[in-house]
PyMOL CGO cylinders between C-alpha atoms (Angstrom):
from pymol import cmd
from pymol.cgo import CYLINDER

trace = [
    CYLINDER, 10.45, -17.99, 8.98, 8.52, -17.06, 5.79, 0.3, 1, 1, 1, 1, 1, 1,
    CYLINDER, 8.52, -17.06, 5.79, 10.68, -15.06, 2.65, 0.3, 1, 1, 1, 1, 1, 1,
    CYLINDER, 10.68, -15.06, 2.65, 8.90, -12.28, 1.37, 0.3, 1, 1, 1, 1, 1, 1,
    CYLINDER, 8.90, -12.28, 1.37, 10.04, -11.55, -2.38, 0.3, 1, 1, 1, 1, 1, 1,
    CYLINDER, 10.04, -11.55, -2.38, 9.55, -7.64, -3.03, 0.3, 1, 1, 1, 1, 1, 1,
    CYLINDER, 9.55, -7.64, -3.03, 10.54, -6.56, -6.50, 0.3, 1, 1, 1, 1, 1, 1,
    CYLINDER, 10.54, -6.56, -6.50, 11.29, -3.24, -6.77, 0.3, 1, 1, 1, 1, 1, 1,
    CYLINDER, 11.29, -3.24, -6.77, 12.60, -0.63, -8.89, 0.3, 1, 1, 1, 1, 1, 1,
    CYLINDER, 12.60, -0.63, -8.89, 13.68, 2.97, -7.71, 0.3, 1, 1, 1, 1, 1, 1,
    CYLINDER, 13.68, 2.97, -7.71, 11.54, 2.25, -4.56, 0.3, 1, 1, 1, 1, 1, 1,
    CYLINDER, 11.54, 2.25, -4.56, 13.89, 4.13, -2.39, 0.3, 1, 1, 1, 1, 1, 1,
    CYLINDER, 13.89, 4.13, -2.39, 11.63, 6.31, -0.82, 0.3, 1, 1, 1, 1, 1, 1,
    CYLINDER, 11.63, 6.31, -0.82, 8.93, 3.50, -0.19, 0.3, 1, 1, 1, 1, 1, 1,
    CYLINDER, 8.93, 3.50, -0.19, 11.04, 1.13, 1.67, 0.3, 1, 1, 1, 1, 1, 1,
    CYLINDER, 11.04, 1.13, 1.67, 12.04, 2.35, 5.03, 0.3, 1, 1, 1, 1, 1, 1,
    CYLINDER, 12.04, 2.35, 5.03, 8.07, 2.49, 5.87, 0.3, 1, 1, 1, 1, 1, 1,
    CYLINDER, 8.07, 2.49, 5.87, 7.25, -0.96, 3.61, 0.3, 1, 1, 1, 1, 1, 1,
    CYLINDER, 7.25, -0.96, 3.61, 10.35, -2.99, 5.66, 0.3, 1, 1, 1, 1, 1, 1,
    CYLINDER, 10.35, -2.99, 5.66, 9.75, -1.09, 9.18, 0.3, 1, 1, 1, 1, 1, 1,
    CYLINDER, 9.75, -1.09, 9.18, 6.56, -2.80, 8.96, 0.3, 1, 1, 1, 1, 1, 1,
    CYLINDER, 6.56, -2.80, 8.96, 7.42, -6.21, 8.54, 0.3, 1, 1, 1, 1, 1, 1,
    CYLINDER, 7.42, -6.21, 8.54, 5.73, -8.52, 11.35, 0.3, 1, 1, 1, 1, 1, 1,
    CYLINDER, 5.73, -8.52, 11.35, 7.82, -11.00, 13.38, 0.3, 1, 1, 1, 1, 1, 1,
    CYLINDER, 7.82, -11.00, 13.38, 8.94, -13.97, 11.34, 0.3, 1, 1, 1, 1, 1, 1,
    CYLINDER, 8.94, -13.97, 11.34, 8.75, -12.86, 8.14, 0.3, 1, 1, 1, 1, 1, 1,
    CYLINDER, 8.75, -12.86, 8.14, 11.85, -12.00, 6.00, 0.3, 1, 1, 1, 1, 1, 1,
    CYLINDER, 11.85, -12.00, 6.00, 12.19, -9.33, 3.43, 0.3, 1, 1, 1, 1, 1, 1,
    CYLINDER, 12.19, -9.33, 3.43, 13.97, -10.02, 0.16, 0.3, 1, 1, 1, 1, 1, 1,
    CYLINDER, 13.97, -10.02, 0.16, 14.34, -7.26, -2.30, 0.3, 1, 1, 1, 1, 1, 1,
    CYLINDER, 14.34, -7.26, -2.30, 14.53, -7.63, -5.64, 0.3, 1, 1, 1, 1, 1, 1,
    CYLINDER, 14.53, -7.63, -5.64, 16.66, -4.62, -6.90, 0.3, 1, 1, 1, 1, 1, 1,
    CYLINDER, 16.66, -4.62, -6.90, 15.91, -4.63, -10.52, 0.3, 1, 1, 1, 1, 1, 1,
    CYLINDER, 15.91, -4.63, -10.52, 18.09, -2.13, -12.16, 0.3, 1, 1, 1, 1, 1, 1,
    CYLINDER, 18.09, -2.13, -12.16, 17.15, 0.64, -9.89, 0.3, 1, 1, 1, 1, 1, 1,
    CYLINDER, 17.15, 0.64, -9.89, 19.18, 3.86, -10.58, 0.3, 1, 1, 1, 1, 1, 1,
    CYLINDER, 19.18, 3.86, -10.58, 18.33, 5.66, -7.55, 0.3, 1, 1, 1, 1, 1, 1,
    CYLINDER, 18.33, 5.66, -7.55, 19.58, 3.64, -3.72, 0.3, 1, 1, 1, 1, 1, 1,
    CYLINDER, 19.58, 3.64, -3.72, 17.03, 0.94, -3.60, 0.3, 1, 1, 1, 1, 1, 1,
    CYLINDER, 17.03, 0.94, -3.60, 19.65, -1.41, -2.52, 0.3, 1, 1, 1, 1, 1, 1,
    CYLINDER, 19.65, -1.41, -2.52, 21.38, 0.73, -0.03, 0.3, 1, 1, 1, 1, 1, 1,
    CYLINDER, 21.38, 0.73, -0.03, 18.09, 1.63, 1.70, 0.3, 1, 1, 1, 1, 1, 1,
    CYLINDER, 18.09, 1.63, 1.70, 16.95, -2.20, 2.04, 0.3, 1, 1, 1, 1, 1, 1,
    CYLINDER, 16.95, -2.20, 2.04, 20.46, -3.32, 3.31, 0.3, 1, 1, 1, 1, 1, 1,
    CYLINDER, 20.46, -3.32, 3.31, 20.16, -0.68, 5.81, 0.3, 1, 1, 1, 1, 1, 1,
    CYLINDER, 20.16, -0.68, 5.81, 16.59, -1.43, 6.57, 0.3, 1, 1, 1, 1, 1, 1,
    CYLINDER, 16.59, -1.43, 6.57, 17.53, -5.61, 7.27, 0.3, 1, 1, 1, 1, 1, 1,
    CYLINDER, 17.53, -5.61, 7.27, 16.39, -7.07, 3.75, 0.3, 1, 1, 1, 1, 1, 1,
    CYLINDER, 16.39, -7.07, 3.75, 18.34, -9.69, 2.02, 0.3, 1, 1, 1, 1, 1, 1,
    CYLINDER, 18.34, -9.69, 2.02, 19.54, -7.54, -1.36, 0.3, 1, 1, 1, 1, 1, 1,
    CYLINDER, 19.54, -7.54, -1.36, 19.24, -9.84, -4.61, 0.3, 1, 1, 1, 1, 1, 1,
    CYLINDER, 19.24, -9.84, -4.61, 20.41, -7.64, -7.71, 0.3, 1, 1, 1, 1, 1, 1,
    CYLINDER, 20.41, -7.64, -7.71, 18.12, -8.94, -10.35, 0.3, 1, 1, 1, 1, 1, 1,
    CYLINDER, 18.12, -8.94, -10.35, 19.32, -6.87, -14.07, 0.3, 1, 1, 1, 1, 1, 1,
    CYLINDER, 19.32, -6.87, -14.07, 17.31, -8.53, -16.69, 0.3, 1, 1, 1, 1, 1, 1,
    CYLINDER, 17.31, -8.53, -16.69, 13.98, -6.23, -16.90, 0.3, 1, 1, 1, 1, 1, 1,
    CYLINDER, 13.98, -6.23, -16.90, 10.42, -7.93, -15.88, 0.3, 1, 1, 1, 1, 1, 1,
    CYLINDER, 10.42, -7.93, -15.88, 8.51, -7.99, -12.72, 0.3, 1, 1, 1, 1, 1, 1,
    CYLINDER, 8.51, -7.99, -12.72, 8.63, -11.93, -13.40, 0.3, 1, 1, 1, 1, 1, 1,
    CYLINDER, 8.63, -11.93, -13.40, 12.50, -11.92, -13.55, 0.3, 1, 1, 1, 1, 1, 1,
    CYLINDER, 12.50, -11.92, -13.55, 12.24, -10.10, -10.25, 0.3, 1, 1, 1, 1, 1, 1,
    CYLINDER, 12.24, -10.10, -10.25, 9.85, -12.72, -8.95, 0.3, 1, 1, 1, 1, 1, 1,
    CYLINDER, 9.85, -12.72, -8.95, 11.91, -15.57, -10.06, 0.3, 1, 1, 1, 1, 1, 1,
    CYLINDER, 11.91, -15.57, -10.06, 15.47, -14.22, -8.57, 0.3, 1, 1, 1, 1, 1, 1,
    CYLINDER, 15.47, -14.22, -8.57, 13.64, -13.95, -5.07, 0.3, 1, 1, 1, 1, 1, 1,
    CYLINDER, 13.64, -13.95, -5.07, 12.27, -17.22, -5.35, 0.3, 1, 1, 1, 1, 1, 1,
    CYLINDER, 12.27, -17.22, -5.35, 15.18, -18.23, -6.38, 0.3, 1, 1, 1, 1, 1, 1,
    CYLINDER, 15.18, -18.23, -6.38, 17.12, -16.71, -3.50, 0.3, 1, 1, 1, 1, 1, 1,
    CYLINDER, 17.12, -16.71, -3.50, 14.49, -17.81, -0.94, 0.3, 1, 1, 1, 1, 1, 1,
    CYLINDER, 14.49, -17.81, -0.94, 15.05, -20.56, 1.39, 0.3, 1, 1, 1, 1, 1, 1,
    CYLINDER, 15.05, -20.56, 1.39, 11.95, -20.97, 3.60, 0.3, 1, 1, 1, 1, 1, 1,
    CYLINDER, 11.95, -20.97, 3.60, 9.44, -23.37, 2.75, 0.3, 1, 1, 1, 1, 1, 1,
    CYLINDER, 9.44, -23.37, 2.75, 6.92, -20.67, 2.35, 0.3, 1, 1, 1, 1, 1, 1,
    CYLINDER, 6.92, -20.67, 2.35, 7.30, -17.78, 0.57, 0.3, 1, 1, 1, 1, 1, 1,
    CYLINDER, 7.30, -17.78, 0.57, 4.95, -14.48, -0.39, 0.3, 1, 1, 1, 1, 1, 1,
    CYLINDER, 4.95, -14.48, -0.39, 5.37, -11.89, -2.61, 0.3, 1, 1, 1, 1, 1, 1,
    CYLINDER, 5.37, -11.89, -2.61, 4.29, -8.14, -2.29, 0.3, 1, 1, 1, 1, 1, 1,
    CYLINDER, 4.29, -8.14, -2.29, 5.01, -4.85, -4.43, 0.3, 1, 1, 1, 1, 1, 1,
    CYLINDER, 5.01, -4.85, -4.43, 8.05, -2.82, -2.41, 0.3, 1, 1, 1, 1, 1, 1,
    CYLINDER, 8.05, -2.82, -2.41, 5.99, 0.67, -3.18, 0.3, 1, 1, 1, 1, 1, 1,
    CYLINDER, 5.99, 0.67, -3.18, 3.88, 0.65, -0.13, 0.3, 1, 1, 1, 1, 1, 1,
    CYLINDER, 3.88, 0.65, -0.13, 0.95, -0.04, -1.78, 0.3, 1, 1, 1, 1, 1, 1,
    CYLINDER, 0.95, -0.04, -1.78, 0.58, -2.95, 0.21, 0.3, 1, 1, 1, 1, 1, 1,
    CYLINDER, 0.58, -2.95, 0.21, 0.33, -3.98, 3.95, 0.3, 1, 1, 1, 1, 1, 1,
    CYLINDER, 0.33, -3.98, 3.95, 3.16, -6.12, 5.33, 0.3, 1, 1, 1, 1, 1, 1,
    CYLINDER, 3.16, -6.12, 5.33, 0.61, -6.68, 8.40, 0.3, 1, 1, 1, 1, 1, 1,
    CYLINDER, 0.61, -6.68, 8.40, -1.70, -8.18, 6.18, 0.3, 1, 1, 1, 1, 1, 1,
    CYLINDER, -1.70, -8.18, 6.18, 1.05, -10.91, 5.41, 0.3, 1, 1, 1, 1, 1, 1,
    CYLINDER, 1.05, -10.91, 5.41, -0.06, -13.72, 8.29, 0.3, 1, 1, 1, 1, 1, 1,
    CYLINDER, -0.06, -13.72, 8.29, -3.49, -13.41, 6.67, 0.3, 1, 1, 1, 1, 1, 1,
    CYLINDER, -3.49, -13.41, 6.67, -1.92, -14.05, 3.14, 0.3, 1, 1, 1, 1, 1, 1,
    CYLINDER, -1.92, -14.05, 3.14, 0.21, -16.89, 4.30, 0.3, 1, 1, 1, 1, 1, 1,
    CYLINDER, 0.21, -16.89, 4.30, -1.70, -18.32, 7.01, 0.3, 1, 1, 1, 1, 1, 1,
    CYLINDER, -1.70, -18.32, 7.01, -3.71, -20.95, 4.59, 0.3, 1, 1, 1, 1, 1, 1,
    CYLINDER, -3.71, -20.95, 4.59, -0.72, -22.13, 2.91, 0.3, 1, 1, 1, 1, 1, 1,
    CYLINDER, -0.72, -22.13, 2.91, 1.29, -23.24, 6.58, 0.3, 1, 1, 1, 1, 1, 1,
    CYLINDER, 1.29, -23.24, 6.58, -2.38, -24.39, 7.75, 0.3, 1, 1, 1, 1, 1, 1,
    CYLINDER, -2.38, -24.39, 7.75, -2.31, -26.73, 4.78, 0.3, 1, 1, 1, 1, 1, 1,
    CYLINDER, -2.31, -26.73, 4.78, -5.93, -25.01, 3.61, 0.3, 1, 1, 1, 1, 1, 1,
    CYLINDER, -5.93, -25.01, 3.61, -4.94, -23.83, 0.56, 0.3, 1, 1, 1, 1, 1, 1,
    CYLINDER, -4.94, -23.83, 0.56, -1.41, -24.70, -1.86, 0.3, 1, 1, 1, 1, 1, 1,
    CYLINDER, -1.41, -24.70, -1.86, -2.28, -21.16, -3.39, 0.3, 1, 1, 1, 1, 1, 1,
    CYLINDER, -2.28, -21.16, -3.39, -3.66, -17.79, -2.06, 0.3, 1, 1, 1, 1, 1, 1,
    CYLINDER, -3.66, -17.79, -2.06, -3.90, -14.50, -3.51, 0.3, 1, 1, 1, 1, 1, 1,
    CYLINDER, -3.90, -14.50, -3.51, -4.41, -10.70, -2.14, 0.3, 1, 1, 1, 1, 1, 1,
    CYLINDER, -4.41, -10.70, -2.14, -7.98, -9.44, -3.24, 0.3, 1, 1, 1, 1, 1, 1,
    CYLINDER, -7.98, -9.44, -3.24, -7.31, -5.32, -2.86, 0.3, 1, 1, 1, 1, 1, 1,
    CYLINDER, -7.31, -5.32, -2.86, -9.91, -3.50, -1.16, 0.3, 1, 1, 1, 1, 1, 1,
    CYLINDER, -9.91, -3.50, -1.16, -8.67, -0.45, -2.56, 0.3, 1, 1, 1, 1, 1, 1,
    CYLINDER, -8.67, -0.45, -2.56, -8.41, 3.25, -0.07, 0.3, 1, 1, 1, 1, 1, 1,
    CYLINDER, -8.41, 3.25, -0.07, -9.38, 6.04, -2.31, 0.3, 1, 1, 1, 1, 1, 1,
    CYLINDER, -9.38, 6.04, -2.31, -6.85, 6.89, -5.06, 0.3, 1, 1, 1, 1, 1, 1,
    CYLINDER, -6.85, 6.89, -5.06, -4.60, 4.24, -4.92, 0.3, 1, 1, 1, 1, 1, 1,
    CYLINDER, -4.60, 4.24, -4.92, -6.38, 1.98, -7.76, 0.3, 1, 1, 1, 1, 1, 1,
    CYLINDER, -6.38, 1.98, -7.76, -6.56, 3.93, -11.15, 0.3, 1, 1, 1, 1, 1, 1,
    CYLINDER, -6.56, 3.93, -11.15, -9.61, 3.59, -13.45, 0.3, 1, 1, 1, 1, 1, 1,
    CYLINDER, -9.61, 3.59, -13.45, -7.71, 1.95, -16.11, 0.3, 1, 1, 1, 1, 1, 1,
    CYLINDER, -7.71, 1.95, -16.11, -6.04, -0.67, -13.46, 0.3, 1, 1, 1, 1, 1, 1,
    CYLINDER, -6.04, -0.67, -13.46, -8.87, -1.40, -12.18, 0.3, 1, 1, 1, 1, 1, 1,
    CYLINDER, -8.87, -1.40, -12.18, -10.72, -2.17, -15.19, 0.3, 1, 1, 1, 1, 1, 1,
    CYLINDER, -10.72, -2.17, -15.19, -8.38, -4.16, -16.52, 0.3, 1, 1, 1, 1, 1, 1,
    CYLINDER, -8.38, -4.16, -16.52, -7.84, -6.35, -13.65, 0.3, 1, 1, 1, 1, 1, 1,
    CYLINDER, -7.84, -6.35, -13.65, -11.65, -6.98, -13.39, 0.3, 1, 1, 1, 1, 1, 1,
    CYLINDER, -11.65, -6.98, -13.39, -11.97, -8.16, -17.13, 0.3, 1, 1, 1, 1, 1, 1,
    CYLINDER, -11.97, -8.16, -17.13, -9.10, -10.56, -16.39, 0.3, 1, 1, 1, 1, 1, 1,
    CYLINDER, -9.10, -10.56, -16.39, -10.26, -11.95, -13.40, 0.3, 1, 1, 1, 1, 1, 1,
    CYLINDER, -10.26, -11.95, -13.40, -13.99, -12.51, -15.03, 0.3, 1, 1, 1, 1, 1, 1,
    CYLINDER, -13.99, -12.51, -15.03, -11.80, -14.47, -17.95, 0.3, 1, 1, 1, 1, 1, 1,
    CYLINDER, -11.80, -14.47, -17.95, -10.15, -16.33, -15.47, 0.3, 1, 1, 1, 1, 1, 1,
    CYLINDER, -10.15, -16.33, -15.47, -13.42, -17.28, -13.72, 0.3, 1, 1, 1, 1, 1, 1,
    CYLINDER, -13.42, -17.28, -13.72, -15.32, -18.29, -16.69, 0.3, 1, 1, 1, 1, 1, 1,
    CYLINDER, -15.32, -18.29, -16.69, -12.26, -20.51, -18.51, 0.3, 1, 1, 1, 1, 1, 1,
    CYLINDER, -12.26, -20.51, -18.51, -11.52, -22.00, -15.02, 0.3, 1, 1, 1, 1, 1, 1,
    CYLINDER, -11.52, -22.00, -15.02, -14.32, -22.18, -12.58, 0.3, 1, 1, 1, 1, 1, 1,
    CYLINDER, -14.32, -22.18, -12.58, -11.95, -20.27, -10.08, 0.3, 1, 1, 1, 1, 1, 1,
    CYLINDER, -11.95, -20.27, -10.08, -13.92, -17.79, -7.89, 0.3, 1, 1, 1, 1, 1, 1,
    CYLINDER, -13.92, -17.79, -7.89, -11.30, -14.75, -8.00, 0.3, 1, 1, 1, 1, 1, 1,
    CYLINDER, -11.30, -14.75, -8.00, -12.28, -11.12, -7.65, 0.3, 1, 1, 1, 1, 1, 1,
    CYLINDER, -12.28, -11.12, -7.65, -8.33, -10.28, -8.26, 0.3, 1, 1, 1, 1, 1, 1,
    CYLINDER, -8.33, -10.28, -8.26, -4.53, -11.48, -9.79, 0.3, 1, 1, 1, 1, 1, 1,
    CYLINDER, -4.53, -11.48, -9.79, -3.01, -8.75, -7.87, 0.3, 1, 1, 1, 1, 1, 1,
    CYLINDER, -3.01, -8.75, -7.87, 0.58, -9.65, -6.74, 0.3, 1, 1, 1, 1, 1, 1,
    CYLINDER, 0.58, -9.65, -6.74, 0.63, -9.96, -2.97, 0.3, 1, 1, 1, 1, 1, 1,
    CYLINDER, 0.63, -9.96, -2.97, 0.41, -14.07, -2.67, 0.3, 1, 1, 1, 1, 1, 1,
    CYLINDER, 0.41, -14.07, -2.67, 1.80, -16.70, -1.11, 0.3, 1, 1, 1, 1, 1, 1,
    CYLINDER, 1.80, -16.70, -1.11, 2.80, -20.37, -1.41, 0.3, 1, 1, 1, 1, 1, 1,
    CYLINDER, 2.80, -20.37, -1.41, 5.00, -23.18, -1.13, 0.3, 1, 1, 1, 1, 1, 1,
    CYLINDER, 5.00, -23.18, -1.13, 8.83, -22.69, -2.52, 0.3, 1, 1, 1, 1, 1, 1,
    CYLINDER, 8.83, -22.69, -2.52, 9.10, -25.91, -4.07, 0.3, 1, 1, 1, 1, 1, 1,
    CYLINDER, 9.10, -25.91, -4.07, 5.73, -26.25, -5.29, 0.3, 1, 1, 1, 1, 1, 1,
    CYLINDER, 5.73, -26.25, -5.29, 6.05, -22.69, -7.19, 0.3, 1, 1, 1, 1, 1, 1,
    CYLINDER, 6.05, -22.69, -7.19, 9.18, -24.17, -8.44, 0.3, 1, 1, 1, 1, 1, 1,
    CYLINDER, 9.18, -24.17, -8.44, 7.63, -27.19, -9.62, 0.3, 1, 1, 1, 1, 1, 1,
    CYLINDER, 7.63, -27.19, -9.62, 5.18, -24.87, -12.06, 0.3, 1, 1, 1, 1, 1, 1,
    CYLINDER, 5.18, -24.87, -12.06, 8.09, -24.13, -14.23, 0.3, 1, 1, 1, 1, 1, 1,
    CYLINDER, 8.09, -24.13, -14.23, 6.95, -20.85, -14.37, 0.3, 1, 1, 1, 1, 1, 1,
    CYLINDER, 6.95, -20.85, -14.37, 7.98, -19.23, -17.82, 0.3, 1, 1, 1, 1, 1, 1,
    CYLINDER, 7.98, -19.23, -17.82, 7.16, -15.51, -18.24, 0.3, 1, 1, 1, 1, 1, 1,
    CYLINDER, 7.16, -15.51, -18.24, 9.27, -13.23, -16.67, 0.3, 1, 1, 1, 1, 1, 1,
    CYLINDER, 9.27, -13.23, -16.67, 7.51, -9.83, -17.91, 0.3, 1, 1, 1, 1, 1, 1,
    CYLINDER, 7.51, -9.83, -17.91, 3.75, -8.92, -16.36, 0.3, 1, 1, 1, 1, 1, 1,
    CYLINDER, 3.75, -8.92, -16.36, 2.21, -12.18, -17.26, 0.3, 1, 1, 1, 1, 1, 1,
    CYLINDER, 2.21, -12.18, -17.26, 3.91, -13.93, -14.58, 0.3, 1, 1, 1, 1, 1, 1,
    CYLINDER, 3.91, -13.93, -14.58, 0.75, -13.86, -11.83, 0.3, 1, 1, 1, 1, 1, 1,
    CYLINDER, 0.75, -13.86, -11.83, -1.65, -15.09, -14.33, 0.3, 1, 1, 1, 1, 1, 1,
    CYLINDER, -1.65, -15.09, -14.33, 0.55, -17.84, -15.22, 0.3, 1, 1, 1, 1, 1, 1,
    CYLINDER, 0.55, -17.84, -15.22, 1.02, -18.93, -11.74, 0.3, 1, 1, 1, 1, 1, 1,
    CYLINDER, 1.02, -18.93, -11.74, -2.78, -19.16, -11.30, 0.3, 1, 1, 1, 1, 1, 1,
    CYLINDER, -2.78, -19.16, -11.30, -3.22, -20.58, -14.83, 0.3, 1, 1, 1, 1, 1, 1,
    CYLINDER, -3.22, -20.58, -14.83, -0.66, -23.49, -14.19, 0.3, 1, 1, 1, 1, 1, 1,
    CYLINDER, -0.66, -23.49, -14.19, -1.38, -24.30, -10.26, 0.3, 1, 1, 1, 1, 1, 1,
    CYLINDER, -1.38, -24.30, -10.26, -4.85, -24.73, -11.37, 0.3, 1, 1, 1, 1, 1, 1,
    CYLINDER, -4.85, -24.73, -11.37, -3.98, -26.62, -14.42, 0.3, 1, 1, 1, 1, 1, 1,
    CYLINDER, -3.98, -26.62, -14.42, -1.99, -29.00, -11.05, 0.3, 1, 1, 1, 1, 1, 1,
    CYLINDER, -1.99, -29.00, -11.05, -5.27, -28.98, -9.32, 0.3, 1, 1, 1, 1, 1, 1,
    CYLINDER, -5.27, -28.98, -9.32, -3.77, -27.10, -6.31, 0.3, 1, 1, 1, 1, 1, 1,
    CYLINDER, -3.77, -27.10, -6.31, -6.51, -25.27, -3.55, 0.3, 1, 1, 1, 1, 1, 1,
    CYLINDER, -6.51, -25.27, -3.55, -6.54, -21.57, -4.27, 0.3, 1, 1, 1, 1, 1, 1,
    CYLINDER, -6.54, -21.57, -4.27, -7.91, -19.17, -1.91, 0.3, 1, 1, 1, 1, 1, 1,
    CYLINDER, -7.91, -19.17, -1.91, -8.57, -15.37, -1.70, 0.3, 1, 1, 1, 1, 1, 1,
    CYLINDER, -8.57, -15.37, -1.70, -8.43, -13.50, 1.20, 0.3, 1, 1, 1, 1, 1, 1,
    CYLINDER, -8.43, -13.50, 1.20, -8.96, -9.40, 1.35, 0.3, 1, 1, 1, 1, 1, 1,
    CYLINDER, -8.96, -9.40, 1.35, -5.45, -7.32, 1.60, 0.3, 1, 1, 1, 1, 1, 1,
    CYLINDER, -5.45, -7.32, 1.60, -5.66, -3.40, 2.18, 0.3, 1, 1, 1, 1, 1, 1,
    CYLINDER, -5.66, -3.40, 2.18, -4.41, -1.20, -1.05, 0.3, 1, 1, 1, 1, 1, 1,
    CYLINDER, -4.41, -1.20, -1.05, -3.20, 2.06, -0.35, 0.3, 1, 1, 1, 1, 1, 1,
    CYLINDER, -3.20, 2.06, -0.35, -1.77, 4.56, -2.93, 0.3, 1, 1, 1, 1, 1, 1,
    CYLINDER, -1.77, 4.56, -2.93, 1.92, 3.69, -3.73, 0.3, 1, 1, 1, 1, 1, 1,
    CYLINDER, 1.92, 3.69, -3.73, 4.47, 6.24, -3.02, 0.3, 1, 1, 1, 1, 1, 1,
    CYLINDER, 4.47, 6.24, -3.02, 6.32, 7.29, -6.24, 0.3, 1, 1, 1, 1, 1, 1,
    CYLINDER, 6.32, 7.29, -6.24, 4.78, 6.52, -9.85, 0.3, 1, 1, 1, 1, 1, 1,
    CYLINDER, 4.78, 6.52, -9.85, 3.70, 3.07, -11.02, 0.3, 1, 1, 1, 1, 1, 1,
    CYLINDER, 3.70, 3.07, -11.02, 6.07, 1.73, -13.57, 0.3, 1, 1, 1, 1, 1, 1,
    CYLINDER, 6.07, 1.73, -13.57, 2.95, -0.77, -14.38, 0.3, 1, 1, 1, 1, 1, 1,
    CYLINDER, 2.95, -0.77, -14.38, -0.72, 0.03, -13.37, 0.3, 1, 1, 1, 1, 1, 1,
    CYLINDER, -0.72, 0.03, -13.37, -0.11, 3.62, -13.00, 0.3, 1, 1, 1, 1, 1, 1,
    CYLINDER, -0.11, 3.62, -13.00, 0.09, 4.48, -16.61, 0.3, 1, 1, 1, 1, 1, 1,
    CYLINDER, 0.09, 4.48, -16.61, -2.68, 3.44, -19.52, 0.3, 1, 1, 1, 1, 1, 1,
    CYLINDER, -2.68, 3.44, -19.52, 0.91, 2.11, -21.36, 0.3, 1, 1, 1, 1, 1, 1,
    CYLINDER, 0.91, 2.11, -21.36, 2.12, -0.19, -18.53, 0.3, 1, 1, 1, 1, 1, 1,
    CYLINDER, 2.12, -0.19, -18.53, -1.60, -1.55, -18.02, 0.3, 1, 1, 1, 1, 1, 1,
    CYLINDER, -1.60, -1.55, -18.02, -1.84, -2.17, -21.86, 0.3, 1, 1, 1, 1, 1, 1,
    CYLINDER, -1.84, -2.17, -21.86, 1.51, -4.06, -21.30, 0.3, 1, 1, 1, 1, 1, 1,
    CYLINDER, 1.51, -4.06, -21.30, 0.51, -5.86, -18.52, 0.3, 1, 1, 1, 1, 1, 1,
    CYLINDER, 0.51, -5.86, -18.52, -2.99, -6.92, -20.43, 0.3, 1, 1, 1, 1, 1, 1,
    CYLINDER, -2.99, -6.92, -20.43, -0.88, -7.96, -23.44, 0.3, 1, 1, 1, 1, 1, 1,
    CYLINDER, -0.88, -7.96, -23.44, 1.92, -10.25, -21.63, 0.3, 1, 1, 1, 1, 1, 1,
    CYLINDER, 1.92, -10.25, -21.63, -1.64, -11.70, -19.42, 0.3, 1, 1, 1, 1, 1, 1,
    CYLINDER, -1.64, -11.70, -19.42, -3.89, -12.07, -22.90, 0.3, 1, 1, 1, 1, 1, 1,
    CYLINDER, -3.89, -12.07, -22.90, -0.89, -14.70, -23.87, 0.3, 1, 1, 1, 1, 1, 1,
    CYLINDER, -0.89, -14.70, -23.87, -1.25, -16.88, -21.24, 0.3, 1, 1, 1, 1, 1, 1,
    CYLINDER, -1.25, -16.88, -21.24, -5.34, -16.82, -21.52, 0.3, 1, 1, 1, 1, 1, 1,
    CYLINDER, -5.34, -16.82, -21.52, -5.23, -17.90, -25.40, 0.3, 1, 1, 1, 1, 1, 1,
]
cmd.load_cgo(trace, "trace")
């Protein structure tokens, strides 16, 4: 069995089609952080594991579901559809091969579901990334996957939208393998609390910037 950490807020209306999907031997934990509409209810009924995460930041919601996991492998995807659950065993494959310690989603974005800004952002990053670390990434989106205990080990530290970056910053700092394999990236269902406005992107380039310096 492999945990899947979702974070998700007011993703009610993405899950039943997000969970449904789930492949065999994967589990689905939802990270229900401070939702006001029935993100909880929905994933309960839909077989997730519930973990009520209140303190605000996708990287508090990453670190209650790691914390909450209990497979030796765990992934992590965004609970508003955006992402492929059937792209999972490709995510996670490398890491229970013993290939790679590390891998990360590249998106190959469907039309719409990327926004100019987003995208832009994400490619400056990356290019950073490449040049300070040698790393051939194309992306830092947040579908991943990797060992519990070794992400633990990382002492991972920001728990706003800085917390992928770190995680490649410090396994590489480690010396652990990372790989990238291609995910599909649809458009999300509902509005983006992070790459779908100019404001969360600036946010997210901000709490990222930090970790670069």
């Amino acid at each position: 069995m492999i945990d899947v950490i979702l974070p998700a807020r007011n993703e009610a209306a993405a899950l039943p089609a997000v969970l449904s999907a789930f492949p065999t031997g994967f589990r689905p934990i939802v990270v229900d952080n401070g939702s006001s509409d029935d993100t909880a209810a929905v994933a309960r009924a839909h077989g997730a594991l519930v973990v009520a995460e209140e303190r605000p930041g996708f990287g508090s919601a990453c670190f209650a579901g790691l914390t909450a996991a209990t497979a030796q492998i765990v992934a992590f995807m965004d609970a508003d559809a955006s992402f492929d659950a059937a792209d999972l065993p490709r995510v996670t494959g490398p890491v229970a091969a013993g290939e790679a310690d590390l891998v990360l989603g590249a998106r190959v974005a469907r039309a719409g579901a990327w926004p100019w800004h987003a995208r832009g952002a994400n490619r400056a990053l990356a290019g950073l990334v490449r040049r300070r670390t040698g790393l051939r990434l194309h992306d830092l989106g947040p579908m991943r996957a990797a060992r519990r205990a070794d992400l633990l080990s990382l002492t991972l530290r920001d728990r706003r939208s800085g917390w992928p970056l770190e995680m490649v910053l410090r396994a590489h700092a480690e010396q652990w393998r990372i790989a990238e394999v291609d995910v599909a990236y649809h458009p999300r269902v509902g509005r983006s609390k992070v790459t779908g406005t100019v404001r969360g992107t600036l946010t997210a380039v901000v709490d990222m910037g930090r970790f670069l310096r």
